[in-house]
SELO-339217 format. One record per residue: x, y, z of N, C-alpha, C in turn; residue in one letter. Coordinates in steps of 0.2 Angstrom, whole numbers, plus 5000, padded with zeros to 4 digits. Each point is the difference from the previous one (the first is absolute). Example, Ala and Ser with C-alpha at 12.3 -4.5 7.8 and 13.67 -1.06 7.14 Angstrom:
<pts>
506649725039499650065000500450065000A;499850054996500450065001499650055003S;
</pts>
This chain:
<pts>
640348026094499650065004500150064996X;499550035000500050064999499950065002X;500450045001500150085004499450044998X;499650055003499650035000500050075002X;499950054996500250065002499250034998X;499950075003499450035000500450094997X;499550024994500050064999500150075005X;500450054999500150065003499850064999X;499650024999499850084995500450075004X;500050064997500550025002499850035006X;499550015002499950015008500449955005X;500049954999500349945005499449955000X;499350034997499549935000500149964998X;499549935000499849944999499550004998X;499850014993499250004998499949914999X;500349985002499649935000500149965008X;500450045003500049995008499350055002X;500050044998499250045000499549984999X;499949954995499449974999500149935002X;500449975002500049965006499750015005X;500250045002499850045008499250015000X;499750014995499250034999499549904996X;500549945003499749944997499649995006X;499649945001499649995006500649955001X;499849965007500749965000499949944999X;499649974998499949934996500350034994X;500050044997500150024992501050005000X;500150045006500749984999500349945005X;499549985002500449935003500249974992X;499449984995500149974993500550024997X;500250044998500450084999500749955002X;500250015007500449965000500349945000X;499349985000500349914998500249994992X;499750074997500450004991500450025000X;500450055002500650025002500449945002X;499849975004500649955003500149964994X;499649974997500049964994500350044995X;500050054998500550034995500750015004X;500149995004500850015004500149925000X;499949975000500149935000499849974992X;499650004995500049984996500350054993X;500250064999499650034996499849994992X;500350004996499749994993499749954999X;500149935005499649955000499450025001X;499950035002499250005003499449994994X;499449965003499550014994499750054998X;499850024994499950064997499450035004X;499649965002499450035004500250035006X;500749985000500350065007500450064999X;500349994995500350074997500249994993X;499650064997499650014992500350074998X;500250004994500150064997499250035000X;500250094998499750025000500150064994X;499450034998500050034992501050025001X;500050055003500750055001500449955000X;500650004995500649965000500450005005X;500349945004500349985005499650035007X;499450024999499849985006499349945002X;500149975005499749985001499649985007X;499449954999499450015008500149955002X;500050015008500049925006499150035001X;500049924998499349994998499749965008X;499550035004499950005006499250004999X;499749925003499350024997499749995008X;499450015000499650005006499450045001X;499950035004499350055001500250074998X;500750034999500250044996500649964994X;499850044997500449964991500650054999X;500749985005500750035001500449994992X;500350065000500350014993500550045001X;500649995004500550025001500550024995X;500550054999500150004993500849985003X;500549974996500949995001500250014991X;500749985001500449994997500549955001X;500449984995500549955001500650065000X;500349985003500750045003499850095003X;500150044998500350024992500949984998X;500449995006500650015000500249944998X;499749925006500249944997499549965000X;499650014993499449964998500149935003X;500349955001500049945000499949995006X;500350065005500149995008499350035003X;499750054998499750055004499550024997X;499450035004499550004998499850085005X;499750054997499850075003499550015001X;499350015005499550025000500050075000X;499549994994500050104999499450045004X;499449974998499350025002499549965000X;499750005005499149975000499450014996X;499549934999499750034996499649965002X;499050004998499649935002499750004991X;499549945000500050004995499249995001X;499550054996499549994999499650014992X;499549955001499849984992500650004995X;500449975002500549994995500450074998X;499950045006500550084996500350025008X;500750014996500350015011499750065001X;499950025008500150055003500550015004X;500450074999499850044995500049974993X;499750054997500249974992500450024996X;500650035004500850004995500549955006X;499849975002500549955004500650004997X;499749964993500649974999500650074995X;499750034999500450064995500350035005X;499850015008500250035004500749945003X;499849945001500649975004500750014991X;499449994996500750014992500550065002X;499750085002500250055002500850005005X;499549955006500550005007500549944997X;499949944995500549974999500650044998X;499950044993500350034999500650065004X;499850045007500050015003500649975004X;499849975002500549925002500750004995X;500049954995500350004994500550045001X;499850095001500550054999500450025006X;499749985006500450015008499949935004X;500249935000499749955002500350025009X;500450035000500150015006499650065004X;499850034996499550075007499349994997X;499949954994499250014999499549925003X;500649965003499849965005500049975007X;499949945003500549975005499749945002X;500249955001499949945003499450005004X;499549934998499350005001500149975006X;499950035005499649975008499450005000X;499849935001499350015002499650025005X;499550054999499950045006499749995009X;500149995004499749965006499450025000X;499749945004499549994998499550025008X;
</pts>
């Protein structure tokens, strides 16, 4: 199993609890049934569900349906093997995410992370529904 934590910016936000909040709820109903599956399987999983992306060590849970989900994580940053970080939300159209610095942007917050793991995150609850 794998532990799950969610990004902190210095305000105390969640930019990816944020754009959670703003999904329809079919979209995170999906949303969470990948999430569950990366807490229960994680590197195992098949590539069509979590895929690197251009920016080194981050990478997309790949979420298809009537909106094309393109969440961005990392593996740890603290214990790669254990843990998995949700940085930011993204969708994905015609093949280019929006926004289209997603991923430069969760490379940002990884980093971010990396350097305060204790105030620049915290443990991912998933949000009621």
């Amino acid at each position: 199993m794998q532990e799950i934590f969610v990004y902190v910016d210095r305000r105390g936000a969640c930019p990816f609890l944020d754009w959670y909040g703003r999904l329809q709820k079919r979209e995170q109903a999906k949303l969470d049934a990948k999430i569950d599956m990366l807490i229960a399987h994680g590197e195992t999983l098949n590539p069509s569900v979590l895929s690197p992306t251009p920016v080194r060590c981050i990478l997309e849970l790949c979420v298809t349906g009537g909106v094309t989900l393109r969440p961005m994580l990392c593996r740890g940053p603290v214990r790669p093997q254990e843990e998995y970080t949700l940085l930011c939300g993204a969708v994905e159209r015609d093949r280019k995410y929006v926004p289209r610095a997603a991923a430069q942007m969760a490379g940002r917050y990884r980093d971010e992370v990396k350097a305060d793991p204790n105030g620049r995150r915290r443990p991912y609850v998933q949000p009621p529904k």
